[in-house]
VMD Tcl script that draws the C-alpha trace (Angstrom):
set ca {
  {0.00 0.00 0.00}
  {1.61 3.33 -0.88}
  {1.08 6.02 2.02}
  {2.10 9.42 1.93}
  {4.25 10.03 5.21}
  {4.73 13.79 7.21}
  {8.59 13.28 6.26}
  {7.35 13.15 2.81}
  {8.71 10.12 1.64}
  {6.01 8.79 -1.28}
  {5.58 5.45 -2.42}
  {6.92 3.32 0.40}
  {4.89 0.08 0.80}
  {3.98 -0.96 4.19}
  {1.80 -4.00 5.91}
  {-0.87 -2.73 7.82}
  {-0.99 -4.90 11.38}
  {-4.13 -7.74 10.61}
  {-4.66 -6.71 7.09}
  {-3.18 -9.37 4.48}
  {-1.15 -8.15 1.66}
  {-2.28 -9.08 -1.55}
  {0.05 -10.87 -4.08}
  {0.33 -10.72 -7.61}
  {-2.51 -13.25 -8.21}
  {-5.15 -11.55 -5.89}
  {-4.16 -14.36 -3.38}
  {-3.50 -12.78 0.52}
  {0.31 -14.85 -0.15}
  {-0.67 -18.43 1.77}
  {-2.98 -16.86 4.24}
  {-6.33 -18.68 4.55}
  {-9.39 -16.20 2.60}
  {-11.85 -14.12 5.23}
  {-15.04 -15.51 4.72}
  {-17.42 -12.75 4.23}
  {-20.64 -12.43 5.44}
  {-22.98 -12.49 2.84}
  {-25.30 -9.06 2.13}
  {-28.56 -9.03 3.23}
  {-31.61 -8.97 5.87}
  {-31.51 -11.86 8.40}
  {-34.99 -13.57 8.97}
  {-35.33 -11.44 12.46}
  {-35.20 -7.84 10.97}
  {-37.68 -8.88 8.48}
  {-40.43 -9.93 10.93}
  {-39.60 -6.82 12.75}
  {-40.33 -4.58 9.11}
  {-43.35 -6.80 8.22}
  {-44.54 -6.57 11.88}
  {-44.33 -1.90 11.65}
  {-46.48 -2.30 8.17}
  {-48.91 -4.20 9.71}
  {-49.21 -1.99 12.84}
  {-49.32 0.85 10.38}
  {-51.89 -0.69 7.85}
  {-53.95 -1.55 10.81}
  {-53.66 1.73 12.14}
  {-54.71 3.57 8.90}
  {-57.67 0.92 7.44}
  {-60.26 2.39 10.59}
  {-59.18 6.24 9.54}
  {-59.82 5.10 5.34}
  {-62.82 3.36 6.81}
  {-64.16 6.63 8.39}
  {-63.23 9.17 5.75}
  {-65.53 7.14 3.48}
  {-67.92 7.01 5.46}
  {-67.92 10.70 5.86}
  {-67.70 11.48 2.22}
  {-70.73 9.29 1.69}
  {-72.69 11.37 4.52}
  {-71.35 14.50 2.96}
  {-72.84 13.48 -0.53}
  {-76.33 12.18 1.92}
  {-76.82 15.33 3.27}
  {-76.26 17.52 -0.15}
  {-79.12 15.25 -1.92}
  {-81.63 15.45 0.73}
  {-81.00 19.35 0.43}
  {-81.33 19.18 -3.14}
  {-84.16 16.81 -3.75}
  {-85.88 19.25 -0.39}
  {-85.59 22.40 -2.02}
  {-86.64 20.87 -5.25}
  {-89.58 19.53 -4.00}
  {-91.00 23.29 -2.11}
  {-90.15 24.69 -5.48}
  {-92.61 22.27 -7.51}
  {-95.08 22.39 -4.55}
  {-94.67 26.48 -4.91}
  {-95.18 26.38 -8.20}
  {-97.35 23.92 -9.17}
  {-99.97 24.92 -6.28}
  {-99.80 21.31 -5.43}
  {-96.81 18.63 -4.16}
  {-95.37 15.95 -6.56}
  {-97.17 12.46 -6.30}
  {-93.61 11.03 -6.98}
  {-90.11 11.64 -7.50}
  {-90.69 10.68 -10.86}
  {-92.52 13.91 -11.17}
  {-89.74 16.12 -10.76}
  {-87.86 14.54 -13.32}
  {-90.45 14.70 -15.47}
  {-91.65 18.13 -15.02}
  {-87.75 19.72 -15.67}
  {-86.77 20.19 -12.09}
  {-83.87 17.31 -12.02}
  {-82.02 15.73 -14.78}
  {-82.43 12.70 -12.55}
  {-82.85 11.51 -8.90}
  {-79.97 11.41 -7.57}
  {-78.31 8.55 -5.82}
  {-78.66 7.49 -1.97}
  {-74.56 6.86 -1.29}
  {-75.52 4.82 1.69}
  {-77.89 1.98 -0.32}
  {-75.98 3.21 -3.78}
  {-79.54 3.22 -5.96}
  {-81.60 6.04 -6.83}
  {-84.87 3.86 -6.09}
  {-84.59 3.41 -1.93}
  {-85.51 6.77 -1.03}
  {-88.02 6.65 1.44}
  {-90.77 9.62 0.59}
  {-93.08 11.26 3.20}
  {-96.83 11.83 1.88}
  {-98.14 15.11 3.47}
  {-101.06 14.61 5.14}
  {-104.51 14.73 3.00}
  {-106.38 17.35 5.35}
  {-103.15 19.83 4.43}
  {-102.88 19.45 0.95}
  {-103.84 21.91 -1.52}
  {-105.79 19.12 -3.75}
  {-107.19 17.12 -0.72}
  {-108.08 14.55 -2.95}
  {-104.11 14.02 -3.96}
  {-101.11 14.40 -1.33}
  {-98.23 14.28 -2.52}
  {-94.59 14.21 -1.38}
  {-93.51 16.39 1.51}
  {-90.03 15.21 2.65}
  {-87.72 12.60 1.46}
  {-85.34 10.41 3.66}
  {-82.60 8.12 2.99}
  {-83.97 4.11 2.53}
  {-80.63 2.76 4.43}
  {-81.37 1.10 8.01}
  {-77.60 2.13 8.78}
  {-76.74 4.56 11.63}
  {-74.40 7.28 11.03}
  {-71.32 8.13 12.31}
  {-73.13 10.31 14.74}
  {-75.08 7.80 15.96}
  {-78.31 8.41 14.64}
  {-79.86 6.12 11.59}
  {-79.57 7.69 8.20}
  {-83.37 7.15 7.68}
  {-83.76 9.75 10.21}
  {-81.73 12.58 8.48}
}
mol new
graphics top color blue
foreach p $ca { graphics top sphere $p radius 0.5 }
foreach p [lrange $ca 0 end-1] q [lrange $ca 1 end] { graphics top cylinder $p $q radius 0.2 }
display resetview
């Protein structure tokens, strides 16, 4: 090995204590070959990475769980407004409240029902018929609120056919 010295003498070659010289071949000169230890993960530290993913998977499938759950209850809550207001503005209008959802489709005031994200169909809403005795045309009620047709409960505890 060539070292550079403080005296300055260059290109002296010197054994280092416990390190074999190398010959011409490649061979450490006679001395039996290090074995190596081979590269790579021993059977323990990989039980310990698998074992933090699944902590961490298990951690973050309840929060995934809950921020869908949320976004469906967000979408719940904007089509019970929507198909609400629609329905006062065809009752206001037409001096009388739709006999079905159908109706407001029908008549230009949706494109189309929109969906319940809780039972994922258009078709499960639950409707509320206002009573005869307070209908404009007492011979026809028609639709006065509309609630979701899921039996689920909410993440706040109440069921969404309540909402």
């Amino acid at each position: 090995m060539e070292l550079h010295t403080p005296s300055g003498n260059v290109g002296q070659t010197i054994a280092l204590r416990g390190l074999p010289t190398a010959g011409p071949s490649g061979n450490s000169g006679g001395q039996p070959r290090v074995r190596r230890r081979v590269l790579g993960f021993t059977f323990v530290e990989l039980m310990v990475v698998i074992a933090i993913i699944v902590i961490l998977i298990s951690m973050a499938i309840p929060i995934y769980s809950r921020s869908i759950a949320r976004a469906k209850e967000s979408v719940l809550k904007n089509n019970l407004f929507t198909l609400r207001t629609v329905i006062d503005n065809y009752t206001y209008d037409k001096q009388k409240a739709p006999g079905s959802l159908q109706d407001l489709v029908t008549d230009g005031y949706l494109r189309e029902i929109p969906m319940d994200p809780v039972t994922g169909s258009n078709q499960t809403w639950k409707t509320i018929m206002e009573d005869a005795t307070q209908s404009v045309n007492q011979s026809e009620p028609g639709i006065f609120d509309v609630r979701s047709g899921s039996d689920k409960l909410g993440l706040d505890g109440t069921q969404y056919s309540e909402w």
